[in-house]
C-alpha positions in Angstrom: -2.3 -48.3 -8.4 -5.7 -47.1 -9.3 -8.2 -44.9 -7.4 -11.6 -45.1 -7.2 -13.7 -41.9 -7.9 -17.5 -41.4 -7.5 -19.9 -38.8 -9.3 -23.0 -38.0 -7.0 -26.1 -38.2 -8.8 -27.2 -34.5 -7.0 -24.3 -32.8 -8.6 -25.2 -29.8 -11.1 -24.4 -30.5 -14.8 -26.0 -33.9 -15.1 -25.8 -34.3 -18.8 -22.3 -34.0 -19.8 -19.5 -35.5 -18.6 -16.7 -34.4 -16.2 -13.2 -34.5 -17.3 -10.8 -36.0 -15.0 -7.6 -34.4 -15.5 -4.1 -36.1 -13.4 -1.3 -34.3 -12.6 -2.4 -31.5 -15.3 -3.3 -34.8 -17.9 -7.1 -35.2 -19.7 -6.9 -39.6 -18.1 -10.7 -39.8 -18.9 -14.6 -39.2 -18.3 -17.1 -39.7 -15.6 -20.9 -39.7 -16.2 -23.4 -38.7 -13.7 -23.7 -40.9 -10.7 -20.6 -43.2 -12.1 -18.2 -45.1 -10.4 -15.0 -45.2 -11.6 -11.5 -46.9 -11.0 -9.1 -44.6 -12.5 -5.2 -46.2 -12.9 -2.8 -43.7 -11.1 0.9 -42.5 -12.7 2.1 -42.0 -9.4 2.2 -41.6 -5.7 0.9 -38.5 -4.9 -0.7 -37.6 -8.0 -2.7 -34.6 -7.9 -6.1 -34.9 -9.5 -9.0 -32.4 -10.5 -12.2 -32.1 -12.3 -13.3 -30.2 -15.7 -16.4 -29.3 -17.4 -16.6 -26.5 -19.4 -15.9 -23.4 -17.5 -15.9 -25.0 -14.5 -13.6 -26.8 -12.5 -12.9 -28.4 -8.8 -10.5 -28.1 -6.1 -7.3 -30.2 -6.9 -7.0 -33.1 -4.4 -3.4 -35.3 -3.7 -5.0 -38.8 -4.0 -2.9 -42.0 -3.6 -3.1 -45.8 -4.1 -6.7 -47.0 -3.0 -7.9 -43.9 -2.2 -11.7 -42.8 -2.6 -12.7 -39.7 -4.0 -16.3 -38.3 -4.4 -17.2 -35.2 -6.7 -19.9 -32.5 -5.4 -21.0 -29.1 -6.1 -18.3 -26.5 -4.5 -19.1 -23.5 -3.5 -19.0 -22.0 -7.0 -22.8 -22.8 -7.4 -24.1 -21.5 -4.3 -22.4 -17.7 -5.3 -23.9 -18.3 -8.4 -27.5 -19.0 -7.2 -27.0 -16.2 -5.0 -25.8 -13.7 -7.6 -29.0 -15.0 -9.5 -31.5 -13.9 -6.6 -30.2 -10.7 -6.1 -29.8 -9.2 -9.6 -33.4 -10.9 -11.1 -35.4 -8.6 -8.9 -33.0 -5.9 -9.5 -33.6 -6.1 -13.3 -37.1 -6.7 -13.2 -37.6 -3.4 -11.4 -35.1 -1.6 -13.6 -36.2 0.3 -17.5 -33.8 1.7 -19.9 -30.4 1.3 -20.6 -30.1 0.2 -17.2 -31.3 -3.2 -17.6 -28.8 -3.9 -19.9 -26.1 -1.9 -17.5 -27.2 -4.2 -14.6 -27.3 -7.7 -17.3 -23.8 -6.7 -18.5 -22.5 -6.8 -14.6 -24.2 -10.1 -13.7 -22.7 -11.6 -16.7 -19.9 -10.4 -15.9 -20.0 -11.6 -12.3 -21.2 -14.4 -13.5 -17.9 -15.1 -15.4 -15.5 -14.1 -12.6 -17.6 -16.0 -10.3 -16.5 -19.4 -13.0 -13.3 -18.9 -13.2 -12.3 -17.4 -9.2 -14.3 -20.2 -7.6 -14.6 -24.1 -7.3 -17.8 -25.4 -9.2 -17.1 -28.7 -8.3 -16.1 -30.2 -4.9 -13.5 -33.3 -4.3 -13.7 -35.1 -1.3 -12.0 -38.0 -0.3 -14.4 -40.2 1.1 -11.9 -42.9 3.3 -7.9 -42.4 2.9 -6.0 -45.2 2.2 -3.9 -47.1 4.7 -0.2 -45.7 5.2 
């Protein structure tokens, strides 16, 4: 039982590798734009993707299943928070900068560990 997984070349964090974690298990690596057949435990195993601080949705993936990785929705909130609080700062002097620094960090950081970085899609499901 093995499924096949798929790194897209456009996906954020191009030079290291993501960890491939089954049913909460480190099985292996996957470089960018990689193909990869990756041996399954079990029926039903649930699967998920590392890298540093961030991390995927978990997906239930089966014998013969496809799965491609993307950028979640993690990195759009995190581009976002990025355009609103640059011009923010730049206007800003004082202690205030390092006020309004201290809070995008620190949204920054929530934004990691609350949201998906990554995105797990299963590109055809395998035949009952």
């Amino acid at each position: 039982m093995t499924i096949t997984l798929t790194r897209s070349p456009e996906v954020n964090g191009s030079l290291i590798k993501f960890k491939v974690w089954l049913n909460n298990e480190h099985v292996t690596k996957i470089a960018l734009g990689e193909e990869k057949e990756v041996p399954l435990p079990k029926e039903n195993s649930v699967i998920q993707i590392k890298q540093l601080s961030g991390k995927s949705n978990t997906l239930t993936v089966n014998d013969g299943d496809h799965v491609e990785i993307c950028n979640g929705t993690g990195l759009r909130w995190m581009i976002l928070l990025a355009i609103l609080f640059v011009p923010i700062v730049t206007i800003l002097d004082g202690p205030t900068i390092l006020i309004s620094l201290f809070i995008a960090i620190i949204c920054f950081f929530v934004l990691l560990i609350k949201t998906d970085t990554f995105n797990l899609t299963k590109i055809n499901e395998s035949a009952p």
